[in-house]
N, C-alpha and C positions, 0 to 999 in steps of 0.2 A: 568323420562325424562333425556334425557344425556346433558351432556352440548354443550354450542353451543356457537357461540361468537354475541355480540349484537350491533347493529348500529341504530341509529338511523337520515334521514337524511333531508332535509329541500327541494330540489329540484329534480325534474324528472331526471335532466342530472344527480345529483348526484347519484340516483336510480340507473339507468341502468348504470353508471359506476360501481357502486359497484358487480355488477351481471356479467360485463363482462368481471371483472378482476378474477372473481371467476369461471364463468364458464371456461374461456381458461385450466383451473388445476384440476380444480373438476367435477365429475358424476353429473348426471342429478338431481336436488333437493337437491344439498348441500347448496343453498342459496333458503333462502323464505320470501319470502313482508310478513311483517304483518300489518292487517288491524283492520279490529273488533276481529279476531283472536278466533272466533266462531267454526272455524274448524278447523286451521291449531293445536292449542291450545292442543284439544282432542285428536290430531292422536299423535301429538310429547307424549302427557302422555301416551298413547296405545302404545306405541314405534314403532308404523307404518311406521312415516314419521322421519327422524333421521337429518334435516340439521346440518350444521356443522356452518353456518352464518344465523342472522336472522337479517333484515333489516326494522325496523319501517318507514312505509310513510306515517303516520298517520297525519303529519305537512303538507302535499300536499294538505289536504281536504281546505286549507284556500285558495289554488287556483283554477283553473279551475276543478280541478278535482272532485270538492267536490258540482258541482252544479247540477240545478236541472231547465231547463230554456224551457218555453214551447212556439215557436215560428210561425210564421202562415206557415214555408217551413215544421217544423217537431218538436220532442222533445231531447234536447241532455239532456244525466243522465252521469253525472263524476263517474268515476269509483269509488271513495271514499263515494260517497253522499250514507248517511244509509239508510237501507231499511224501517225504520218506515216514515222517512224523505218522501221517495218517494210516498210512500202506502197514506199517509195523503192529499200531495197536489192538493190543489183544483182542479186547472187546470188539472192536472193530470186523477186526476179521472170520470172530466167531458168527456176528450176528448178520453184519452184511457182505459178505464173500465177495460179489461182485466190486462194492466199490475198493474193495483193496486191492484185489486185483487190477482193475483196472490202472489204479497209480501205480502199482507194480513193474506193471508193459508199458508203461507210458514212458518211459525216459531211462536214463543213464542212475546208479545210485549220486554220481556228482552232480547231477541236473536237479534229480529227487530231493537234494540233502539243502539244495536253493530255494528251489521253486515253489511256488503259496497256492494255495487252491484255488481263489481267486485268480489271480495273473493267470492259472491253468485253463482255466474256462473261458477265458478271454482271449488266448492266444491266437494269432492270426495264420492263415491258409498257405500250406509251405507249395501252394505255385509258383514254379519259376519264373512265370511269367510277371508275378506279384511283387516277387524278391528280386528279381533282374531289373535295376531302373534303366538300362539299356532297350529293355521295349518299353516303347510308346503306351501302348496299347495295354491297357488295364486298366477298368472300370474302377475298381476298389481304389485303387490308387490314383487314379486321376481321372475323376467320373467325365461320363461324355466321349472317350479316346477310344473305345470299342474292345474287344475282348480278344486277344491276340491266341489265346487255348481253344477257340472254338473251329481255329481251321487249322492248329498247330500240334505240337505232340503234347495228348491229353490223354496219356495211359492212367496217370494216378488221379483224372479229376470225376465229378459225381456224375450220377445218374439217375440221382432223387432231389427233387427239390429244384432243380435249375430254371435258368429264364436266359431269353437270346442276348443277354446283359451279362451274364458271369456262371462258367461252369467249375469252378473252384470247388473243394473237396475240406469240410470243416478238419482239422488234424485231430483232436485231441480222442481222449479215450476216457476220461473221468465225467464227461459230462455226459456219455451214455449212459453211466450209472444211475446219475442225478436224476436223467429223465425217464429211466424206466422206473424209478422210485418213488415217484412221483415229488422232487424234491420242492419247497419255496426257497426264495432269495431273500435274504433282510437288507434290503440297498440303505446306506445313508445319504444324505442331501440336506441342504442347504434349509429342509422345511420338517427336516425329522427324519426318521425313517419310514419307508413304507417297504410292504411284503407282494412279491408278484410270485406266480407261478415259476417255479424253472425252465418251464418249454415258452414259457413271453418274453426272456432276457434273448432268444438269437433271431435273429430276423432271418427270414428267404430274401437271395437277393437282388430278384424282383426287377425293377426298373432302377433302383437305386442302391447299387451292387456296395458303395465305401459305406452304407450305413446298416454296420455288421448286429448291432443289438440295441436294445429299447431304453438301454444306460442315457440318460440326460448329461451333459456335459459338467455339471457341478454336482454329480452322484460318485461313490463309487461303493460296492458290492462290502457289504460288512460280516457278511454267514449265512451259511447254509442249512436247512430243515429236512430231516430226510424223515418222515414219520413211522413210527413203527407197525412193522402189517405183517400178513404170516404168510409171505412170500418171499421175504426179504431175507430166510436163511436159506431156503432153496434156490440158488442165484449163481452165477459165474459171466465171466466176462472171457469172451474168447474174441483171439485176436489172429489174423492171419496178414502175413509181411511177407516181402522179401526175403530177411532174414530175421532170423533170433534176437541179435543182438541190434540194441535200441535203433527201432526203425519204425517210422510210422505205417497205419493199418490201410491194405487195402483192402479188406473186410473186417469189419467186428458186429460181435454182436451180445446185447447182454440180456440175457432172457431171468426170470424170476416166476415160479410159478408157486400158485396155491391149489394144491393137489386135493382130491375129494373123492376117496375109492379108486384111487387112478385116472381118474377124468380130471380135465382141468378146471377148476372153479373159478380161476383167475390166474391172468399170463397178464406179463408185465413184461416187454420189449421195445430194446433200442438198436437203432444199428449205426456204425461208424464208417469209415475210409469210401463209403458210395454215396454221402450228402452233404450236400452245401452247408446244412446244420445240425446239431444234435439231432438225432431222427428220430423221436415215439414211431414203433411200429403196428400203429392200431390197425391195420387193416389185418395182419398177420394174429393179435390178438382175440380178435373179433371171430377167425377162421377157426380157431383154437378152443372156444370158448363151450363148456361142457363135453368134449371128446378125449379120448383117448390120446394119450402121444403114439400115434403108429406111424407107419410109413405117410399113409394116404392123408393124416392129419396136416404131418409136417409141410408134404407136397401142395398141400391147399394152400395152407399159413403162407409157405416163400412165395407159392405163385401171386396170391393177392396183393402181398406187400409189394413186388416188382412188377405187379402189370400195367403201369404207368411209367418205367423207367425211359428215361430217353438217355441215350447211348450216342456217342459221336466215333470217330474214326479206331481211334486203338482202346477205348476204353468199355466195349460192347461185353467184352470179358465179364466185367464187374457183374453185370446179372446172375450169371450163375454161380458164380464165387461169392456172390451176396447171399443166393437164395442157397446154396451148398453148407456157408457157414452159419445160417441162422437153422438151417434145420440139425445139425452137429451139435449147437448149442442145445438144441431143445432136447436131444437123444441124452447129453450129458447132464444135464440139471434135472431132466426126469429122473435118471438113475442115479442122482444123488441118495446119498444116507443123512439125517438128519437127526 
């Protein structure tokens, strides 16, 4: 680990001051929030990520930021509130199923009992290719050096969303929640706070594969908006791995439907471990939309959502394991009880 200078600070405005005195002089990632520090921790030991200022805002969790409050308009989660925190509450799990699950499969109870919801939706793409500073070759990491997974072993990387710049695969599983949910972000900065969409915080990555989301460098993520809709109790997050125990997904999927006579009036889908980003799966929602959940529904929904997939050497797999486990999801949240 190299060194790095350490702050730690007690309020937001202090935050974003500290970031936007540093970004005006410094490259992108020379200052970084720590949180539960579950990943920023590991990359600095990997000598992946190298800031040069590290700013503890772990004192913020005593304010807003650190709540967890479930109201009849919607659910707000503070950026700081842990992920075991969340996964547990009652409330929580009665009304939105999906996102609790999700933080559930997402990690380790020691990882969970760390880790902030924010720093969760932030974290970055466990390629090896990303985390081995031994290759050269990684866009994210060292833009311009080429993508070393694109002719190498790319079992666990995406199949939606990529570009001949970066086939990396986003890891997380909470923020499939957020965007089948249609969640907003409350970001603070330097000029206030402003509110973006959830699906406009992660970027595709494009021609310029290290600039992972739409966060300005003297911002960071203050809470989350999940609004309330009558979809959101009929909901689960299925996740399919290697194994059980804490491993990341290579498929998931989190489907939420609003049922009307048994026809879909509205489907809300996201899929995980086969895209570069959080994935809304509107093409699949769109297929779904006034039908039945039968076979022939299902098989329409996965085919449309993958008919653009592009596949490289060992990870061709993923198509049907994508479109397997998203239509599993739908058979199971149809026959939900409610």
């Amino acid at each position: 680990m190299r060194p790095f200078a350490f702050e730690a600070v007690n309020s937001v405005n202090d935050a974003v001051r500290a970031a936007a005195s540093l970004s005006a002089a410094s490259s992108r990632g020379a200052l970084q929030f720590l949180a539960g520090g579950t990943t920023l921790i590991d990359l600095m030991k990997l000598d992946v990520m190298r800031p040069t200022h590290v700013v503890d805002i772990n004192a913020l969790a005593a304010s807003n930021l650190g709540l967890i409050e479930v109201q009849p308009q919607g659910l707000r989660l503070g950026a700081l509130a842990r992920m075991a925190d969340a996964a547990d509450n009652a409330e929580l799990k009665a009304n939105y199923p999906a996102l609790a699950q999700s933080l559930t499969l997402a990690a380790s109870q020691q990882i969970r009992n760390m880790a902030t919801l924010g720093g969760n939706v932030l974290q970055r793409t466990r390629c090896p290719y990303f985390r081995d500073v031994s290759y050269d070759q990684c866009n994210k990491r060292n833009p311009g050096s080429g993508c070393a997974a694109l002719d190498g072993f790319n079992r666990s990387h995406a199949v939606l969303g990529v570009s001949d710049q970066c086939i990396a695969s986003y890891p997380g599983d909470f923020a499939q929640a957020l965007i089948a949910f249609g969640a907003t972000v409350d970001i603070a900065g330097p000029q206030g706070m402003r509110i973006i969409p959830f699906a406009a915080l992660h970027r595709k990555p494009g021609d310029a594969p290290d600039i992972e989301t739409t966060l300005k460098s003297d911002e960071m993520i203050a809470s989350f908006f999940i609004p309330a809709a009558p979809w959101t109790r009929r909901s689960l997050f299925l996740k399919v791995r290697d194994r059980e125990s804490y491993e990341f997904a290579l498929a998931s999927a989190v489907v939420a439907l609003h049922l009307d006579d048994g026809r879909v009036r509205e489907a809300r889908i996201a899929l995980g471990g086969v895209a570069t980003i959080p994935w809304r799966a509107t093409a699949a929602e769109s297929a779904l939309k006034g039908k039945a959940i039968d076979d022939a529904a299902k098989k329409a929904a996965a085919d449309a959502e993958f008919a653009n997939a592009q596949t490289h050497e060992h990870n061709a797999f993923k198509v049907e394991l994508g479109r397997r486990t998203l239509m599993r999801a739908l058979d199971q949240a149809a026959a939900m009880e409610i």
